[in-house]
VEXDO-765380 format. One line per field, with one value per residue (C-alpha): residue in one letter; x, y, z. Coordinates in pm, whole numbers. Example, Ala and Ser with C-alpha at 12.3 -4.5 7.8 and 13.67 -1.06 7.14 Angstrom:
! residues 2
resn <- [A, S]
px <- [1230, 1367]
py <- [-450, -106]
pz <- [780, 714]
***
This chain:
! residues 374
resn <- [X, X, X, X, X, X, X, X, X, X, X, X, X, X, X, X, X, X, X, X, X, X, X, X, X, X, X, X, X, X, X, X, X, X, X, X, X, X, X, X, X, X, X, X, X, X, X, X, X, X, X, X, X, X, X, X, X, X, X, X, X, X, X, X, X, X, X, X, X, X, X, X, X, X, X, X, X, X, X, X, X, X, X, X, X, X, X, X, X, X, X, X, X, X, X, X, X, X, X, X, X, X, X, X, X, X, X, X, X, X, X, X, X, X, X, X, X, X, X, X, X, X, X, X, X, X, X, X, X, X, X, X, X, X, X, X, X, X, X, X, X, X, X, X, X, X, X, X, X, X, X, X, X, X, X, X, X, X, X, X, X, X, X, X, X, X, X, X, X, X, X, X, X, X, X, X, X, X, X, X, X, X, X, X, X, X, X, X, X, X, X, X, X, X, X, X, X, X, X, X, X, X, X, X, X, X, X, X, X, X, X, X, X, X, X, X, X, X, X, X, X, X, X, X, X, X, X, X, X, X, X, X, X, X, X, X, X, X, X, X, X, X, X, X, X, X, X, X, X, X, X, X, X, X, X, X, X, X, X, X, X, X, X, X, X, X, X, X, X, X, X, X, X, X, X, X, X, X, X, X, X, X, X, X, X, X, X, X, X, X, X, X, X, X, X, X, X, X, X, X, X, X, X, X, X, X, X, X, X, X, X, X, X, X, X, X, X, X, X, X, X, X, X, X, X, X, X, X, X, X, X, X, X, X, X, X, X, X, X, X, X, X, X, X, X, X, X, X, X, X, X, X, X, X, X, X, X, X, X, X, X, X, X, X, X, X, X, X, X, X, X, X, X, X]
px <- [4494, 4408, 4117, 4282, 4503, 4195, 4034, 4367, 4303, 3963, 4048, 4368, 4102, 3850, 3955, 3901, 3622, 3387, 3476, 3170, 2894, 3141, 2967, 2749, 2371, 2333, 2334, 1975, 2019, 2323, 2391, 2344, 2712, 2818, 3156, 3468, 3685, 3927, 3707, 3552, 3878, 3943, 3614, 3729, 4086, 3877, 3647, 3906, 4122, 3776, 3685, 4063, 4116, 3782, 3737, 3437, 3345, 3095, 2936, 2722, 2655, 2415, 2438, 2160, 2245, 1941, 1707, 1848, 2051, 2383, 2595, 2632, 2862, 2914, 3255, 3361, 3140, 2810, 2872, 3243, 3145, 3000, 3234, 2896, 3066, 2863, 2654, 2447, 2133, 2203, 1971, 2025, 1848, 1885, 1781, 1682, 1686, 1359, 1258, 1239, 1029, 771, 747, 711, 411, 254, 265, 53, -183, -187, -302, -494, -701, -686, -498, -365, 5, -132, -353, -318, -199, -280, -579, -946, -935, -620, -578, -466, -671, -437, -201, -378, -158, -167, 152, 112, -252, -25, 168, 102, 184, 423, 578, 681, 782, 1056, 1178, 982, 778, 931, 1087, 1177, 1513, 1739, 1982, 2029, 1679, 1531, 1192, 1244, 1529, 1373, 1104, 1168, 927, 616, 427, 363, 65, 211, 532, 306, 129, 391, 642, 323, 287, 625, 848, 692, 760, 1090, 981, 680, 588, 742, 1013, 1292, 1474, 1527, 1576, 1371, 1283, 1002, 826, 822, 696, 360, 376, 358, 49, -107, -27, -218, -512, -569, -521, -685, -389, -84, 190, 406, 179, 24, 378, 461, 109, 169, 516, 746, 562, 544, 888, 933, 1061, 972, 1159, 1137, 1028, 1048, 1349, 1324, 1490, 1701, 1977, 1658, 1479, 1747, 1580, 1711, 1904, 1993, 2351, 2442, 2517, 2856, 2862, 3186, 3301, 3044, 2731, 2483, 2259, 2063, 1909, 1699, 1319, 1391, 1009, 866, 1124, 959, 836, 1175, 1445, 1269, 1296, 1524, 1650, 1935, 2110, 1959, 1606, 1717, 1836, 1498, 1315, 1547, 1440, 1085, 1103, 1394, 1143, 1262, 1003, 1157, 1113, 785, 809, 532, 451, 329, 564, 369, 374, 757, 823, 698, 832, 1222, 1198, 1363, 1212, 1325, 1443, 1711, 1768, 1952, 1651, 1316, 1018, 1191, 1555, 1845, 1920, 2121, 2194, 2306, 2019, 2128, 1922, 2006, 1985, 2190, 2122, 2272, 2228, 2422, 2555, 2457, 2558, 2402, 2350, 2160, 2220, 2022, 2250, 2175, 2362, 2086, 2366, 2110, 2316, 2297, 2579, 2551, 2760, 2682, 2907, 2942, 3202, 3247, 3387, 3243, 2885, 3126, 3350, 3061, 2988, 3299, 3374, 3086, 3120, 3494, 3269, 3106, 3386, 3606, 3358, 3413, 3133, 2875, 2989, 2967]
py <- [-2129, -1963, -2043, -2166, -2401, -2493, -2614, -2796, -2995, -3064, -3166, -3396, -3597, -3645, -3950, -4128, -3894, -3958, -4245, -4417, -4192, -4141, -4504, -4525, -4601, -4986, -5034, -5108, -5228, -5395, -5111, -4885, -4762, -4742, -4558, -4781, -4770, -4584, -4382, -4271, -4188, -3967, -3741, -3747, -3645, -3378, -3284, -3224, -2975, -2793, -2732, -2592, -2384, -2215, -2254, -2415, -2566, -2890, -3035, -3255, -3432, -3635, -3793, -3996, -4166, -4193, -4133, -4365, -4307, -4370, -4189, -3936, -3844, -3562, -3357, -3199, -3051, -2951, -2701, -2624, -2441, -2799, -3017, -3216, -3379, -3360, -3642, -3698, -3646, -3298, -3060, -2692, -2384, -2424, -2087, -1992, -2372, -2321, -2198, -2475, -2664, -2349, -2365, -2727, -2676, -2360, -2648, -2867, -2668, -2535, -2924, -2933, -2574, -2431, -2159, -2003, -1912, -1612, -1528, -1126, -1149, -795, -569, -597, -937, -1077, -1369, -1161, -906, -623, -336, -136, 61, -11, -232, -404, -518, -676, -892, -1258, -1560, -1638, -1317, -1390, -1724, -1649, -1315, -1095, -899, -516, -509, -583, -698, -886, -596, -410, -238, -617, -624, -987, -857, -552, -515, -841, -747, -758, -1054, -1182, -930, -618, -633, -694, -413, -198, -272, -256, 108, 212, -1, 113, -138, -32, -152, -291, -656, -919, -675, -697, -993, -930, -1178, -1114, -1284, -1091, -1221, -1583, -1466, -1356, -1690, -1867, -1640, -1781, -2109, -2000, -1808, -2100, -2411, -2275, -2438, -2294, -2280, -2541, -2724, -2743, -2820, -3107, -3297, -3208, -3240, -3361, -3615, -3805, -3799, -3970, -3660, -3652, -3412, -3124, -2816, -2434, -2282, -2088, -1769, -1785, -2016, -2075, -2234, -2487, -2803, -3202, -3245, -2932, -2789, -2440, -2188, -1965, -1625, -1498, -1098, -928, -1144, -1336, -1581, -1581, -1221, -1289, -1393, -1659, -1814, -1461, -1638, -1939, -1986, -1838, -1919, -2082, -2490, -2734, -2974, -3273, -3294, -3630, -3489, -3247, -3517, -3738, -3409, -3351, -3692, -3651, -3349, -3437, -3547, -3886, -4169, -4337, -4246, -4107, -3719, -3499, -3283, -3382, -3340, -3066, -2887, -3002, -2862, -2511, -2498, -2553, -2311, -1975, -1608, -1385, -1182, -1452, -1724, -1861, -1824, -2059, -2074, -2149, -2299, -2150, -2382, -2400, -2588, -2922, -2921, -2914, -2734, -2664, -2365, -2205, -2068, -1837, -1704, -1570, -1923, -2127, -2163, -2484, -2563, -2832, -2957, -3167, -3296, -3417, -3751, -3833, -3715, -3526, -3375, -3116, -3006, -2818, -2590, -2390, -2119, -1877, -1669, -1398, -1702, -2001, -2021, -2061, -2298, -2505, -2539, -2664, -2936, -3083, -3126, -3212, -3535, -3628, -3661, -3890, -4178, -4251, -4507, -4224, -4011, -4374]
pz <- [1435, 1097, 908, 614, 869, 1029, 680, 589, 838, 775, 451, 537, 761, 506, 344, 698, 775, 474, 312, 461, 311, -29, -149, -426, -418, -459, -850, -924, -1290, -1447, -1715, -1402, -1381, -1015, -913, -902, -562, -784, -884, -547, -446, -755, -617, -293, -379, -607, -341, -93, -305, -400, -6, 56, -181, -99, 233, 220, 586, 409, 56, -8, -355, -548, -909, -1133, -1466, -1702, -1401, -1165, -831, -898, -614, -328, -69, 151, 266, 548, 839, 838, 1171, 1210, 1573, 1694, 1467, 1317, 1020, 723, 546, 240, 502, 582, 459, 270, 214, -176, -294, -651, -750, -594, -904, -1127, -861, -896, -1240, -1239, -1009, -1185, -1532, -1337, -1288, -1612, -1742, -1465, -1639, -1364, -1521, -1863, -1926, -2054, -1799, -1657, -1287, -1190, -1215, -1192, -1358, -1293, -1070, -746, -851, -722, -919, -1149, -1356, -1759, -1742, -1479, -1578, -1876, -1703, -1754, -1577, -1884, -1800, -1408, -1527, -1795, -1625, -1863, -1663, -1714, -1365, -983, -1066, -839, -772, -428, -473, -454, -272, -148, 86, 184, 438, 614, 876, 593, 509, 124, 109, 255, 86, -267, -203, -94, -438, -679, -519, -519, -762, -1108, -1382, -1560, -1898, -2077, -2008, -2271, -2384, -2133, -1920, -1594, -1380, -1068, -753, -676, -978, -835, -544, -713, -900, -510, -457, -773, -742, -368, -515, -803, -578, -300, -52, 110, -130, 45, 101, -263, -328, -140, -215, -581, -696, -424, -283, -671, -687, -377, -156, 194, 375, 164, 339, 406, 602, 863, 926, 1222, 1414, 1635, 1378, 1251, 1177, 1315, 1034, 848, 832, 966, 729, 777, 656, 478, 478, 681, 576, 812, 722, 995, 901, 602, 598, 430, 542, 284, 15, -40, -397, -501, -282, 42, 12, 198, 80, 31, -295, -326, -314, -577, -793, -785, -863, -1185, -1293, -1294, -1528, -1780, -2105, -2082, -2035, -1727, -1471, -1588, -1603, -1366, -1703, -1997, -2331, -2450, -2147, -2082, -2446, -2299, -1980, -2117, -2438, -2411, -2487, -2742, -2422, -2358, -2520, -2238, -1997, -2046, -1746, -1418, -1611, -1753, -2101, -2407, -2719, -2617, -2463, -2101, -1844, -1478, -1179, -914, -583, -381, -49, 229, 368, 75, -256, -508, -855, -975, -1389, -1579, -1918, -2240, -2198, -1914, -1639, -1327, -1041, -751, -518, -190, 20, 331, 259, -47, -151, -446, -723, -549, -786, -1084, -881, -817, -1139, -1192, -939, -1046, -1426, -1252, -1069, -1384, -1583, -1323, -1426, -1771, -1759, -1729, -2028, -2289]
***
């Protein structure tokens, strides 16, 4: 049986399949606006269409309105090999919306003065003390947050797929030595992996505890989030509970030190625990948001560099603010919209045109509910 035959019928038994998880959270608040039966069906019909025409083996989705829960529901299979069906419980490797949960905790500790946005990470002084060449002693915390800091772009000369055999401080070392900064810090955008990496060891070298686990005690356990955690590398080191990730032309996800990615691509997580981390840092006043305004102001403005790029979350006009992720296996995007809409949506596949397909399906969601766009 082809692939594409094989999916078909994946998809043709999803109405039966999922229509248990595809209910909505129980409506907390009267002007909470729940999905109508109709309506469910609508995102299941849209869901459906989405995983066939890109052969996408499972998705999983989560939606808040105004900061409360108002649906999720999961698609297809979360391991085609075993036939595990997938559910709203499953978690992902979410990639670079890993991100926006860094700078989120690099904020806090900004209020808390432990640190300065403009605080030199490199040389004598910085705050790891290492790389001492006349640029890099310029780069600041600022810098690695908005993409600014002259180089170690995400392209195939990436440090943070290179060396998977070095730990955090070897492969530092190594890529200060021999990945000189391409421009000046401040003057270029480049959007770079490896700089979030540094911003883990700060948020290490400042709060004197293990990035994750800084994390957790900081800003997922205030929003509620439990489960939240590092992925591991390897099919060995699937977790109860997480899906399996299938590679598409040539890739394998299973290759990666994902473990070395974990300030800017590392977490696991549920769409769900996405969503009630969106909440908490949206500026509105319910739920109550982890940051400060002031420091919420900051953290969502853009850099000369690129307007389209602030510290940790790509924005625009409207104002709506959001993230993708991509990794071998795994493509997400979480959003955050002016109209108080929060959602994230999972896969554990990618392909060339799925990101922007993604993208898609989701605003797709949103709109099948008219009662969340009044």
């Amino acid at each position: 049986m082809t692939r594409r035959r094989c999916l078909q019928r994946i998809a043709s038994a999803l109405p039966a399949a999922v229509l248990a998880p595809l209910l909505p959270y129980p409506a907390r608040a009267a002007e909470t606006p729940a999905p109508s039966n109709a309506e469910s069906t609508l995102i299941a019909r849209i869901a459906k269409k989405f995983i066939t025409e890109h052969e996408v083996p499972g998705l999983s989705v989560a939606f808040s309105h105004r900061g409360k829960p108002v649906f999720q529901a999961a698609f297809g299979m979360a391991d085609e090999g075993a036939g595990e069906a997938m559910t709203t419980d499953h978690l992902f490797r979410i990639a670079s919306i890993s991100k926006p949960i860094t700078s989120v905790g690099i904020f806090l500790l900004v209020e808390k003065g432990k640190l300065k946005l403009d605080d030199k990470v490199h040389g004598p002084a910085g705050l790891l003390g290492i790389g001492g060449s006349p640029k890099l002693a310029n780069i600041t915390v600022h810098h690695l947050l908005t993409h600014t800091s002259g180089g170690w772009q995400n392209d195939r000369d990436d440090p943070m797929f290179r060396h998977p055999e070095m730990d955090h401080a070897e492969l530092i070392a190594r890529t200060l030595r021999d990945q000189p900064l391409k421009h000046a810090p401040g003057e270029n955008y480049a959007y770079s992996n490896f700089g979030y990496c540094l911003l883990g060891r700060v948020i290490e070298k400042v709060s004197g505890q293990p990035y994750a686990d800084f994390m957790q005690k900081s800003v997922l356990a205030p929003c509620g989030i439990e489960r939240m955690k590092i992925a591991g590398n390897t099919l060995a080191d699937r977790i109860a509970g997480e899906v399996v990730y299938h590679g598409r032309n040539g890739e394998d996800p299973y290759r990666m030190n994902v473990r070395r990615m974990d300030a800017h691509g590392g977490w696991l997580a549920t769409p769900a625990d996405l969503v009630k981390f969106l909440v908490r840092c949206d500026g509105s006043a319910q739920p109550s948001d982890l940051l400060k305004k002031p420091s919420f102001k900051t953290m969502m403005t853009p850099t000369q560099a690129n307007p389209g790029y602030a510290s940790g979350w790509a924005v625009n006009a409207a104002p709506n603010r959001w993230h993708s992720g991509s990794l071998p296996g795994t493509s997400t995007i979480a959003v955050q919209t002016s109209s108080g809409l929060c959602w994230a949506g999972f896969t554990n596949s990618r392909s060339k045109d799925l990101a922007n397909a993604l993208d898609r399906l989701m605003w797709d969601i949103a709109k099948s509910v008219p009662a969340w766009n009044a």
